[in-house]
C-alpha positions in Angstrom: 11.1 -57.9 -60.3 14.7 -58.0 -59.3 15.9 -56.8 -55.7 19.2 -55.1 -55.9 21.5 -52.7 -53.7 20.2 -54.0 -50.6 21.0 -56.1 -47.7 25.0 -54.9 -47.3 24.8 -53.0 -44.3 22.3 -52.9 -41.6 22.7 -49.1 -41.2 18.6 -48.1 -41.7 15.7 -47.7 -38.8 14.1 -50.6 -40.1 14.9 -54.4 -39.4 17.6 -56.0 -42.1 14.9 -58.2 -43.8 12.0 -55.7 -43.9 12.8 -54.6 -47.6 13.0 -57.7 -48.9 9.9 -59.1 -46.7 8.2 -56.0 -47.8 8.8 -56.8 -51.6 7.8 -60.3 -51.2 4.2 -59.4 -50.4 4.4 -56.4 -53.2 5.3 -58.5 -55.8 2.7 -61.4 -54.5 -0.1 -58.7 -54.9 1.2 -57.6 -58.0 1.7 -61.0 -59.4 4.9 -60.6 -60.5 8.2 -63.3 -59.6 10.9 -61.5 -57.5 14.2 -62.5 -57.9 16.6 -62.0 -54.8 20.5 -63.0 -55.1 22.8 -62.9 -52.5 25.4 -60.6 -52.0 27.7 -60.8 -54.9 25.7 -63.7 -56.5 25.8 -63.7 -60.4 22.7 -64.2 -61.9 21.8 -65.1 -65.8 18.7 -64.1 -67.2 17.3 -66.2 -69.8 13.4 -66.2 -70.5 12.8 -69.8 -69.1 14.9 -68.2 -65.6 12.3 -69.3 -62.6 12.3 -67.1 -59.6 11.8 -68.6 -56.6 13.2 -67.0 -53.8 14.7 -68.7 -51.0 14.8 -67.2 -47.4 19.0 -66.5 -47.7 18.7 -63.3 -46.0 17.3 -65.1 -42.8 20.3 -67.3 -42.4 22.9 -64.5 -42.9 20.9 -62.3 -40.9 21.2 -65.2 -37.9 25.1 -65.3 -39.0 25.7 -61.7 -39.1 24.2 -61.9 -35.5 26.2 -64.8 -34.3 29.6 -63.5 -35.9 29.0 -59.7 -34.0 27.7 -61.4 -30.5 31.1 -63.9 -30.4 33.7 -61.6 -31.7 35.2 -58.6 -29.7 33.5 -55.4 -30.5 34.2 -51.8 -29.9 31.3 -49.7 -29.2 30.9 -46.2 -30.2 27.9 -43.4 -30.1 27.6 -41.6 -33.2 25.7 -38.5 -33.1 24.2 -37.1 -36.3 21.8 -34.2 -35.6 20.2 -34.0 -32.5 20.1 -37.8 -32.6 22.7 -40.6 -31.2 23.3 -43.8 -32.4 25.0 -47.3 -30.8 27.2 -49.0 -33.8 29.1 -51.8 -32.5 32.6 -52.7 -34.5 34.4 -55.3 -34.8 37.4 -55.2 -32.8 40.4 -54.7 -36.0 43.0 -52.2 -37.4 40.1 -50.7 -39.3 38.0 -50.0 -36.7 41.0 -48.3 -34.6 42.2 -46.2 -37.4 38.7 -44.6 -37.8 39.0 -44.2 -33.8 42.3 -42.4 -34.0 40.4 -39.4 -36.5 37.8 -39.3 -33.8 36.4 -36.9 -32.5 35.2 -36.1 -36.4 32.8 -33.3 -37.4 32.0 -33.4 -41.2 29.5 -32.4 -43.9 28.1 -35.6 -45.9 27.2 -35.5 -49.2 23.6 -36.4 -50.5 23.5 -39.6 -52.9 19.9 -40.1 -55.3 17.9 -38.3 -51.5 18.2 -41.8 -50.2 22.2 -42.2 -48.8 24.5 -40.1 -47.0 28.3 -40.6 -47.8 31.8 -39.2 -47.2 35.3 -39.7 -48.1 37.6 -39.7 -45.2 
C-alpha cells in the first residue's frame, strides 16, 4: 500500500499524523507493507523494493511546529459557514497580499467530495 496526497497542509479537524498513524495499523491488520515518502520524495518500484516506513512525518511535524512558534505570524479568523477558524501565517508579501483582498466572500468549488478549492 502506498500513501499519497497527504501530509502538505495541516488544514483538516484531525491531527497531521492521524492518517498516516491510522494507515499504519490498517495495513498491519491487513498484512500488507505501506510505503510512506516524504513530500516530494521519488520513489522506484521494483519487486525486491522493502517498505519500511520510518516515523518522517514526526520530525517535520516537530519542525513545522518549531518553524511557526519562532517566526512572526499574522493571525486571522476565517469563517466558513456558521463556523470560525484560527489560521496563523507566516508574516510575508504572500500573506499581506491575501490580507489586502480581505474582507472576501466566495463560492468554492467541490474537488472528488473530499476538498474545497478556489482561484483568487
Amino acid at each position: 500500500m502506498m500513501f499519497v496526497h497527504w501530509g502538505a497542509f495541516a488544514l483538516a479537524f484531525h491531527g497531521w499524523s492521524e492518517p498516516i498513524e491510522r494507515a499504519l495499523i490498517e495495513a498491519e491488520r491487513a498484512e500488507v507493507s505501506l510505503l510512506a515518502p516524504q513530500i516530494g520524495e521519488t520513489v522506484q518500484l521494483h519487486e525486491d523494493t522493502s517498505f519500511p516506513p520510518s516515523p518522517w512525518w514526526e520530525l517535520q511535524q516537530e519542525r513545522d511546529e518549531i518553524a511557526m512558534t519562532n517566526s512572526l505570524t499574522i493571525e486571522l479568523n476565517i469563517a466558513i459557514g456558521d463556523k470560525v477558524f484560527l489560521a496563523r501565517l507566516y508574516d510575508n508579501e504572500t500573506t499581506h497580499a491575501l490580507i489586502e483582498k480581505l474582507p472576501l466572500s466566495i463560492d468554492m468549488e467541490d474537488l472528488y467530495r473530499n476538498e474545497k478549492f478556489y482561484y483568487l
